[in-house]
LOPALO-672527 format. One line per 5 residues: number of its first residue (from 1); their letters; for each residue x, y, z of C-alpha. Coordinates in pm, 1 decimal. Layout:
BEGIN
NUM = A = X Y Z  ...
This chain:
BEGIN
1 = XXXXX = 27457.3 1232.6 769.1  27633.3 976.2 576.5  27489.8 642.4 407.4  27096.4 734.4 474.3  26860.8 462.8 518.3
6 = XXXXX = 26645.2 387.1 274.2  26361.4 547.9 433.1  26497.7 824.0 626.8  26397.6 1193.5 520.2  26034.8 1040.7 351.8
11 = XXXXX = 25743.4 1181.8 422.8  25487.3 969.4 427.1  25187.7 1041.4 249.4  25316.2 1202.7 -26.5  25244.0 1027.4 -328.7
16 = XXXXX = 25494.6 1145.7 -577.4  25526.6 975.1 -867.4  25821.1 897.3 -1030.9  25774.0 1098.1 -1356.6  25650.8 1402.6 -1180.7
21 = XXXXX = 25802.5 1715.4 -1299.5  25901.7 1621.8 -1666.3  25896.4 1919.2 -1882.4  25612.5 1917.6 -2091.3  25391.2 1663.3 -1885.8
26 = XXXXX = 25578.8 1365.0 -1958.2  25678.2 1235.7 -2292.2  25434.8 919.3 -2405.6  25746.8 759.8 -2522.5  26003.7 803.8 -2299.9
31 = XXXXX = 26255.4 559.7 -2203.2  26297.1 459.9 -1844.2  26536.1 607.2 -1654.3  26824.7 420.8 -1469.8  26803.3 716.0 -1159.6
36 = XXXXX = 26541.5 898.2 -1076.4  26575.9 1188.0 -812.1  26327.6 1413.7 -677.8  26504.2 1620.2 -417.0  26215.1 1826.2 -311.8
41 = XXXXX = 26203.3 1710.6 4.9  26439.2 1368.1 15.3  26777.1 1282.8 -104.1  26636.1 933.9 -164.1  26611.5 847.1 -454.2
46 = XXXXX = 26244.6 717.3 -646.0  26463.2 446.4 -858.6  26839.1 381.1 -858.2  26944.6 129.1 -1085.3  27252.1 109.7 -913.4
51 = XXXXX = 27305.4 132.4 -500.3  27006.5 445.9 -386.6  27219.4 547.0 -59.2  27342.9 872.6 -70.7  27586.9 1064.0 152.3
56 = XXXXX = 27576.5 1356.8 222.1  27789.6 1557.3 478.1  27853.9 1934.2 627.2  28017.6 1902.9 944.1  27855.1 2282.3 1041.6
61 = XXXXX = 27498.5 2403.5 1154.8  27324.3 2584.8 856.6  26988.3 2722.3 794.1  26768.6 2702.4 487.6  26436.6 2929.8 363.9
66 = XXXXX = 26144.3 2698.0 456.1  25875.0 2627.5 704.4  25860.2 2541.0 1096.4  25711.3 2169.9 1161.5  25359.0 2394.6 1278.1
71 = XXXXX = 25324.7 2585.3 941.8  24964.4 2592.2 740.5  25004.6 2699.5 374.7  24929.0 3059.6 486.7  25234.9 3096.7 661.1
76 = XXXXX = 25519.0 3301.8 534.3  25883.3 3117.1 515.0  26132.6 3152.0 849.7  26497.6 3045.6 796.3  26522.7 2695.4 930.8
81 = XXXXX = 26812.4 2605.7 1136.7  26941.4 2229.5 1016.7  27174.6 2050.7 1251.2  27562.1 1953.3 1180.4  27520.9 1676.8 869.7
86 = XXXXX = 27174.0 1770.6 794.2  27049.8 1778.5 432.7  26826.0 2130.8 429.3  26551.6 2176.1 115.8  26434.4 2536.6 55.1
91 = XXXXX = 26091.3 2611.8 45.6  26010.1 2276.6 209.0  25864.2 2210.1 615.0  26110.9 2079.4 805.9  25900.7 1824.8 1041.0
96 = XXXXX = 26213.1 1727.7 1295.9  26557.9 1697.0 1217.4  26584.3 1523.7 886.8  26286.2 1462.6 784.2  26125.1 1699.6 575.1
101 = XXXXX = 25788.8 1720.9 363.7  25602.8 1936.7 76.4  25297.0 1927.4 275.9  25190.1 2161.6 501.8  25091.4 2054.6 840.6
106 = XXXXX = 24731.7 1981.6 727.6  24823.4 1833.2 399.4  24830.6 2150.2 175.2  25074.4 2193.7 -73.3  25317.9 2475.9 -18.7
111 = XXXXX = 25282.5 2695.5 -287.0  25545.8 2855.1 -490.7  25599.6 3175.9 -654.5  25896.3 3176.9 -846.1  26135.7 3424.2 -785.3
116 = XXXXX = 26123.3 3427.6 -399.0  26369.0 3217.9 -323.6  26592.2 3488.5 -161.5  26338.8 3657.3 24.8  26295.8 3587.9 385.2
121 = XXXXX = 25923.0 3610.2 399.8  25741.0 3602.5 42.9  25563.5 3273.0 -24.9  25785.7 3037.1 -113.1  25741.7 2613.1 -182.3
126 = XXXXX = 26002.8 2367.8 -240.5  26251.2 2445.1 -510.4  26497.2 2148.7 -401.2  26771.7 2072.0 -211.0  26994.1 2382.8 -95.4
131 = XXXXX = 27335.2 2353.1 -213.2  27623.6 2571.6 -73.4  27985.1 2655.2 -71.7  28156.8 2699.7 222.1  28179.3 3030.7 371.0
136 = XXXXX = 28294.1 3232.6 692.5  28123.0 3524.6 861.5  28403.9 3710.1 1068.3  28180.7 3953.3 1191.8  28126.7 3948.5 1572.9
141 = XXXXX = 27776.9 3948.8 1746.8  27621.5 3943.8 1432.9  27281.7 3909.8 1576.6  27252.9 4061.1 1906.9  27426.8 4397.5 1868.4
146 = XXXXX = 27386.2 4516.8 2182.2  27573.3 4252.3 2344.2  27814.7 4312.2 2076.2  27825.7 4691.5 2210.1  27928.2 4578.1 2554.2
151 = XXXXX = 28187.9 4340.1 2412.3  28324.9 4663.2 2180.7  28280.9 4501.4 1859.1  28014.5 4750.4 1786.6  28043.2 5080.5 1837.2
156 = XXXXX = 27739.5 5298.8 1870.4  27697.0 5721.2 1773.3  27402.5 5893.4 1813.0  27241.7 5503.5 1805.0  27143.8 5239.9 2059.0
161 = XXXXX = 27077.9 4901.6 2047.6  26795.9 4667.9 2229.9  26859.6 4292.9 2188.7  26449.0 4260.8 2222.3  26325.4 4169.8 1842.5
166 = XXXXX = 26244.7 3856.7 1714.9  26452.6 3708.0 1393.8  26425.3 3554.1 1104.2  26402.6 3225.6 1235.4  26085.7 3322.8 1401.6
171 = XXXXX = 26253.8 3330.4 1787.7  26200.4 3601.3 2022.1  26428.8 3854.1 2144.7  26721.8 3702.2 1936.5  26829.1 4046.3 1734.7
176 = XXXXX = 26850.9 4363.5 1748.8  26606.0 4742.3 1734.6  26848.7 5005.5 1653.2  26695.4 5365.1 1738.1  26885.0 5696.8 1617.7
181 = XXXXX = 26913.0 5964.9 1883.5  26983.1 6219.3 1634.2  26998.1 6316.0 1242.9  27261.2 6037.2 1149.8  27310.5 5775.7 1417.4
186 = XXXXX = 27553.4 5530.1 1350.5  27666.1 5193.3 1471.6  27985.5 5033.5 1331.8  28207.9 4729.0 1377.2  28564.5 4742.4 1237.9
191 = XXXXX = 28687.5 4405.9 1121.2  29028.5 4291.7 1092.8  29120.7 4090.6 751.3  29385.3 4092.7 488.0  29280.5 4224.7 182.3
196 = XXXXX = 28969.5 4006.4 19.2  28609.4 3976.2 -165.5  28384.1 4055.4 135.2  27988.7 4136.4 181.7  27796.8 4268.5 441.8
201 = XXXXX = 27422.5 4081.3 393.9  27220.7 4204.5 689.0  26868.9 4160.9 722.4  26680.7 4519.9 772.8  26318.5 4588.1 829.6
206 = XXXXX = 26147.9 4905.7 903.1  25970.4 4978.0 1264.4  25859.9 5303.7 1319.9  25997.3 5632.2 1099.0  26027.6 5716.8 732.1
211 = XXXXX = 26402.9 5817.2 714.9  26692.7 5720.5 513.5  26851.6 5373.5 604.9  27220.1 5287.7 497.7  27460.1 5028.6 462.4
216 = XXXXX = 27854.4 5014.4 448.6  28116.7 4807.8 409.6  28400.1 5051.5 463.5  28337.7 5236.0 784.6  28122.4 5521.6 583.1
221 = XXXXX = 28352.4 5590.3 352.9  28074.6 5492.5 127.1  27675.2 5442.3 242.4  27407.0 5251.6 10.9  27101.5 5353.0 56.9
226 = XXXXX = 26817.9 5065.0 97.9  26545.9 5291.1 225.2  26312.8 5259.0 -37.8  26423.6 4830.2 -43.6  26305.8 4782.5 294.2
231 = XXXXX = 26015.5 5023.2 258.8  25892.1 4831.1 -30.9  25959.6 4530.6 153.8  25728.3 4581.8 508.4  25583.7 4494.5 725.5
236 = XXXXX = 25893.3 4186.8 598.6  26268.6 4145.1 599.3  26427.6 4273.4 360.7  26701.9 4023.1 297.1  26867.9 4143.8 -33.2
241 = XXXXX = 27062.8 4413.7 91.9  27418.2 4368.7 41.7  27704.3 4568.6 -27.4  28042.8 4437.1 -167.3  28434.9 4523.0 -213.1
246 = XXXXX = 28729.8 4364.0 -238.0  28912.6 4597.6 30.0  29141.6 4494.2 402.0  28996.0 4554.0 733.9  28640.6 4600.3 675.4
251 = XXXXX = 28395.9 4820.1 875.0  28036.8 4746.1 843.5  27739.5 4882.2 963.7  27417.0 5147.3 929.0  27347.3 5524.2 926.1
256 = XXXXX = 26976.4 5652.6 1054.2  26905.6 5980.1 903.1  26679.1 6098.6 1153.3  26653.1 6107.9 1480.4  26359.4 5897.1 1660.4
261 = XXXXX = 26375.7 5618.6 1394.0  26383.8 5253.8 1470.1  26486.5 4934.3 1278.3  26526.8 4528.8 1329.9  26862.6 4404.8 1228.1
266 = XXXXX = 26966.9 4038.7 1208.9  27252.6 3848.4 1075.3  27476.5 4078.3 994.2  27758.9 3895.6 862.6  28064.6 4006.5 668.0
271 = XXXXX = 28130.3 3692.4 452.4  28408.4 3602.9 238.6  28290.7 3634.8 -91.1  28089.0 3849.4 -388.8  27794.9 3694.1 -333.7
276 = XXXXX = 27505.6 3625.6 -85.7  27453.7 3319.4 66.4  27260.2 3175.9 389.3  27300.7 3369.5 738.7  27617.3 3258.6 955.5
281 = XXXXX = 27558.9 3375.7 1342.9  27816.7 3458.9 1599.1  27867.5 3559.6 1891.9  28216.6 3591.9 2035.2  28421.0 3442.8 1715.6
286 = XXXXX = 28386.7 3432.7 1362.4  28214.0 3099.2 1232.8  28231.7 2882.1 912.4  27945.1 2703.9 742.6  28099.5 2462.1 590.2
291 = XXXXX = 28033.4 2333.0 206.3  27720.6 2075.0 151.3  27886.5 1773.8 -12.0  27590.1 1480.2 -159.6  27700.5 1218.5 -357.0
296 = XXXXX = 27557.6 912.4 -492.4  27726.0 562.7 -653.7  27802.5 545.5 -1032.5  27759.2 172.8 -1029.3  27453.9 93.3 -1234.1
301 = XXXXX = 27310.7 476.1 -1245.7  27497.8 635.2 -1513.7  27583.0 432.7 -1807.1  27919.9 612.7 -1868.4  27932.4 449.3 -2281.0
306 = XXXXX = 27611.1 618.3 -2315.4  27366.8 837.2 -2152.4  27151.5 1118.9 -2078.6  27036.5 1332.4 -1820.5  26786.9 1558.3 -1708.0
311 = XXXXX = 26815.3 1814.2 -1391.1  26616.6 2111.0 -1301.4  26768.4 2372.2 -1075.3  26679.1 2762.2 -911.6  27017.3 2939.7 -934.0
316 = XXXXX = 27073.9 3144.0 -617.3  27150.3 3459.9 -723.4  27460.6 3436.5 -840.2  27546.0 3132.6 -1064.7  27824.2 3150.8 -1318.3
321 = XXXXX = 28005.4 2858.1 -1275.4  27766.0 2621.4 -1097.8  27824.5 2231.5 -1161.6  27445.5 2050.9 -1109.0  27588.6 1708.7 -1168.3
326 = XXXXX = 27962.1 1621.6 -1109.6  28192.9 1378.7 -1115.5  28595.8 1424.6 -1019.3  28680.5 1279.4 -1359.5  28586.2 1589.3 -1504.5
331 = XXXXX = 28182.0 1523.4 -1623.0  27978.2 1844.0 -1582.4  27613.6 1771.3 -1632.8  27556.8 2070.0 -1690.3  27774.7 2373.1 -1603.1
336 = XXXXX = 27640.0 2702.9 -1632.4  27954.9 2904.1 -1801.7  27750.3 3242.0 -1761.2  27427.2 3429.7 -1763.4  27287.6 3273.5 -2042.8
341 = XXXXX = 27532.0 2899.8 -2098.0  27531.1 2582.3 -2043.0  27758.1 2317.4 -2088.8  27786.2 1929.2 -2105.6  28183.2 1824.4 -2074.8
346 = XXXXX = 28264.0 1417.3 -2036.0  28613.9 1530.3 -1888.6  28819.4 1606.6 -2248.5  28567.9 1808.8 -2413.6  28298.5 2045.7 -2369.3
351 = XXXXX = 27974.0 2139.0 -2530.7  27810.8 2495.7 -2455.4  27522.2 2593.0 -2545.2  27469.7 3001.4 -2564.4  27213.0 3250.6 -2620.0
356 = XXXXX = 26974.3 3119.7 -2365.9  26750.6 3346.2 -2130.1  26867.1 3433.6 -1817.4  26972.0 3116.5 -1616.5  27045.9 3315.0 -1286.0
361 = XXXXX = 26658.6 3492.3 -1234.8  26565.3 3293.3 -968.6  26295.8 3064.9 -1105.4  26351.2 2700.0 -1228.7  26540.3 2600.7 -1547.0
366 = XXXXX = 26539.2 2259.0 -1683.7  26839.8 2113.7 -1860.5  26900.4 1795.4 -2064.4  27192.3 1650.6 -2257.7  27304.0 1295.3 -2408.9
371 = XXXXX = 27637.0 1140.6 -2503.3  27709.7 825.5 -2690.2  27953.0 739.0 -3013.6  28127.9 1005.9 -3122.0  27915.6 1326.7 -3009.2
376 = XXXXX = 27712.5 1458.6 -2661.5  27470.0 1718.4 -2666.1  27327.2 1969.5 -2408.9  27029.3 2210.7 -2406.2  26792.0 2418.7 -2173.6
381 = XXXXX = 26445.9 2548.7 -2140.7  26285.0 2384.9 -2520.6  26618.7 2529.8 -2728.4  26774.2 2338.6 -3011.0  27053.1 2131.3 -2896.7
386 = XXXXX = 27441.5 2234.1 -2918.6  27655.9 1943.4 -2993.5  28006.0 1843.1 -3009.6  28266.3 1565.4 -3009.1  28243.0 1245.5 -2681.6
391 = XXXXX = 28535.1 1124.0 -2620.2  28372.6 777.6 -2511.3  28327.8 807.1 -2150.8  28122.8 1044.9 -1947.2  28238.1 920.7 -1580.9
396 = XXXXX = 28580.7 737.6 -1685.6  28611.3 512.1 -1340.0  28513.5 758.7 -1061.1  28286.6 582.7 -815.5  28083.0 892.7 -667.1
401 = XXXXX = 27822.4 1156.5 -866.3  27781.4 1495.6 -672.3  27469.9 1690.6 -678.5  27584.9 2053.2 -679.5  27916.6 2190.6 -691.6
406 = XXXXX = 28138.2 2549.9 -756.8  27832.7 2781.7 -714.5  27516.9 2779.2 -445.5  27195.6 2628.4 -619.5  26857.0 2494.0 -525.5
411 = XXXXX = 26872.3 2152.1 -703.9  26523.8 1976.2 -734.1  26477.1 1697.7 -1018.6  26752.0 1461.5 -1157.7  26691.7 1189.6 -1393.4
416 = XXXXX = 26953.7 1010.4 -1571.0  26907.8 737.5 -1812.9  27114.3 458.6 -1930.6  27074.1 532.6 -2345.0  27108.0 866.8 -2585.7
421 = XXXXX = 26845.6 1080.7 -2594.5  26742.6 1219.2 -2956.2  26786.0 1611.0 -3012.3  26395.9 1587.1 -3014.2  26354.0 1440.3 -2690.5
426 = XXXXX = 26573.8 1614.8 -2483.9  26400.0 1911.1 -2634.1  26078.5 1801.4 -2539.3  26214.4 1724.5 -2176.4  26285.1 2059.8 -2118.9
431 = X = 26028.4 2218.2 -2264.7
C-alpha cells in the first residue's frame, strides 16, 4: 500500500483525540506538536505539519495477533492474515482488508493486558502497528503435516498425523493432531541449509494425555521439553516454544512420550534467525515474509535545527538493536542498545541512556528526547535525562522518516515537535 488516502484505514467512530496517550495525562503546558501519530489502528496521522501520506510497503502476505471483523470484547486474539502491502496492528480488529479499528464489533474497547503480546490466545488490545524484519521459513508443510508425510518432508515413527484441527487463525481443518502409537513417537523433517542462526517456533497445544512433549532442532540430538509450557497454557496455544542453534541442515520436529497421546501443531517453521517472529506457512516451498517498510515526509514534521520527540513502543521479545524512528542520515529516535538503553544519535553522535528497567518485557515503554544548539537529550519511563553533544542537524537532508527498523516492535504513539523540550518535560512525558 503506498501513498494512503487520507482517510483510508479510519475507523469511524472512534473519537481519539489527539493528545491521547501522553504519559502522565497530558502536560497543561505542553507545546504543540508538528506530527502527531497514533498508530493503534491507522498509519494516518492526527496532525502532520508537513505532507500526512504515508507509505508503507511489504510485497508478502503476513499475519498479525488481533481480532476477526465478528469479534466481541470476550473473544480471545486469532492471528490475522493481512494481504501483500497491508499495514497489520496487533491487538487491533481487522474489519476488511485495511481498515482496522480498537472497537470491538459492538463498540467495546479491546482490552489489554500487558505482557500478552506473544501469546496466541490471552487477551490482548492494540499495542500499535506490527513492525517486522524480513524472514524465511524453509520448512516444508509447515501446517498440514500429514500432507507433508505423503510428500516425505515429514517423516513419522511410532506417530501419525490427521490434517483435521483448526489453527491459529481460527480456520478449520488447516493443521495438524499428532497421536503417538507408542512410548516415544516421533515425527521429523530434515532440512537442507548451510550453516546459520535458525529456530523452530511451532505452535503446540495439548488434546488428550498427560505425557512429555518435546521439541528439536537437530533431529533429537537434543529434545526441550515444553510439557509443563503447554500444560500451563490449555485449553490455548502455546506459542512461545522455540528452540535455537546456529548449526547446517536442520531437523526439526516432536517426541510423544507415551503412547495414546494427542497434540495440535501449527506453523511449524524453521526461520532464519535467533528470535521469534510471526508464523510463515508453506506448503511445497519455503516462503519469505518480507520486511514492513512505513515511512513518512520530513518536510514540515521534524524541525531538523531543533526538536523533540516522543514514541511509545512493546518490544517483541527480542529487542536489542531496534530503531523506533529512523532516518538514512543516521537519526535514531531512539535506539534501544540493550536490555536496559536507549539512545538518541543525530547521525555523528550518540546519546545513551543506561540503567533503565527492562525495555524488552513485553509491555509499553515510553521514550522522549530533544536536540537543539549544542546538546540532545534522550530518556525513558520518568528517568533523568542523559545528554550529550548535537552536531546541528537531526535529519541532515533525507526526505523520508521510518517507523521501525533493525529489530521487530509493536510501535503505537509518535509525536514529534518542532522546538526543545526541557529535561523536565520530556520527563514528565514519559512518566
Amino acid at each position: 500500500m503506498s501513498g494512503l488516502s487520507p482517510f483510508s484505514g479510519i475507523s469511524k467512530g472512534l473519537g481519539i483525540s489527539p493528545t491521547s496517550g501522553i504519559g502522565g495525562g497530558g502536560l497543561s503546558a505542553e507545546p504543540s506538536a508538528s506530527f502527531l501519530l497514533d498508530l493503534q489502528n491507522s498509519a494516518i496521522p492526527q496532525k502532520a505539519a508537513g505532507s500526512p501520506t504515508p507509505t508503507f510497503t511489504r510485497a508478502t502476505m503476513k499475519y498479525v495477533l488481533g481480532y476477526a471483523a465478528s469479534a466481541v470484547v470476550t473473544d480471545d486474539p486469532i492471528w490475522i492474515q493481512c494481504a501483500s502491502g497491508e499495514i497489520g496492528f496487533t491487538g487491533a480488529r481487522r474489519v476488511f482488508e485495511g481498515v482496522w479499528s480498537s472497537y470491538d464489533v459492538n463498540g467495546v474497547f479491546l482490552s489489554t493486558t500487558l505482557g500478552a503480546s506473544a501469546s496466541c490466545c490471552d487477551d490482548l488490545g492494540p499495542i500499535g502497528y506490527d513492525y517486522e524484519i524480513a524472514r524465511t521459513n524453509s520448512a516444508l508443510h509447515s501446517r498440514k503435516l500429514a500432507a507433508g508425510v505423503t510428500a516425505t518432508a515429514w517423516v513419522e515413527s511410532n506417530i501419525t498425523a490427521a490434517d483435521d484441527a483448526t489453527g491459529i487463525d481460527g480456520v478449520a481443518n488447516a493443521c495438524s493432531t499428532l497421536t503417538a502409537t507408542a512410548n516415544n513417537g516421533t515425527i521429523l523433517q530434515a532440512i537442507t541449509l548451510a550453516s546459520a542462526a535458525a529456530i523452530f517456533q511451532p505452535f503446540v497445544k495439548r488434546k488428550t494425555g498427560t505425557g512429555t512433549i518435546e521439541i528439536t532442532l537437530n533431529g533429537g540430538t537434543n529434545w526441550t521439553d515444553i510439557t509443563a509450557a503447554v500444560d500451563a497454557a490449555a485449553p490455548d496455544w502455546y506459542s512461545l516454544a522455540a528452540v535455537t542453534a546456529t548449526l547446517a541442515n536442520p531437523s526439526i520436529g516432536y517426541r510423544l512420550g507415551t503412547s495414546g497421546d494427542e497434540i495440535e501443531v501449527d506453523m511449524n517453521d524453521c526461520q532464519n534467525g535467533t528470535f521469534r517472529t510471526s508464523p510463515i506457512p508453506t506448503t511445497t516451498a519455503t516462503a519469505t515474509r518480507n520486511e514492513d517498510v512505513l515511512t513518512y515526509p520530513t518536510a514540515g514534521n521534524i524541525n531538523t535545527a531543533q526538536g523533540s520527540f516522543y514514541v511509545e513502543s512493546t518490544q517483541k521479545q527480542v529487542g536489542d538493536g531496534a530503531i523506533l524512528l529512523y532516518t538514512a542520515h543516521g537519526t535514531q529516535m531512539p535506539r534501544i542498545t540493550s536490555l536496559i538503553a536507549a539512545q538518541i544519535g543525530d547521525g555523528t553522535n550518540t546519546v545513551a541512556k543506561t540503567g533503565l528497567n527492562s525495555l524488552i518485557d513485553g509491555v509499553p515503554h515510553a521514550f522522549a528526547g530533544s536536540w537543539g544548539g549544542s546538546s540532545m537529550s534522550v530518556t525513558a519511563d520518568g528517568e533523568a535525562v542523559a545528554s550529550g553533544t548535537f552536531d546541528g542537524s537531526m535529519i541532515g537532508s533525507e526526505s523520508a522518516l521510518r517507523i521501525g527498523f533493525v529489530a521487530p516492535a509493536n510501535i503505537r504513539f509518535v509525536r514529534i515537535y518542532p522546538q526543545a523540550l526541557s529535561s523536565a518535560q520530556l520527563e514528565a512525558l514519559t512518566a
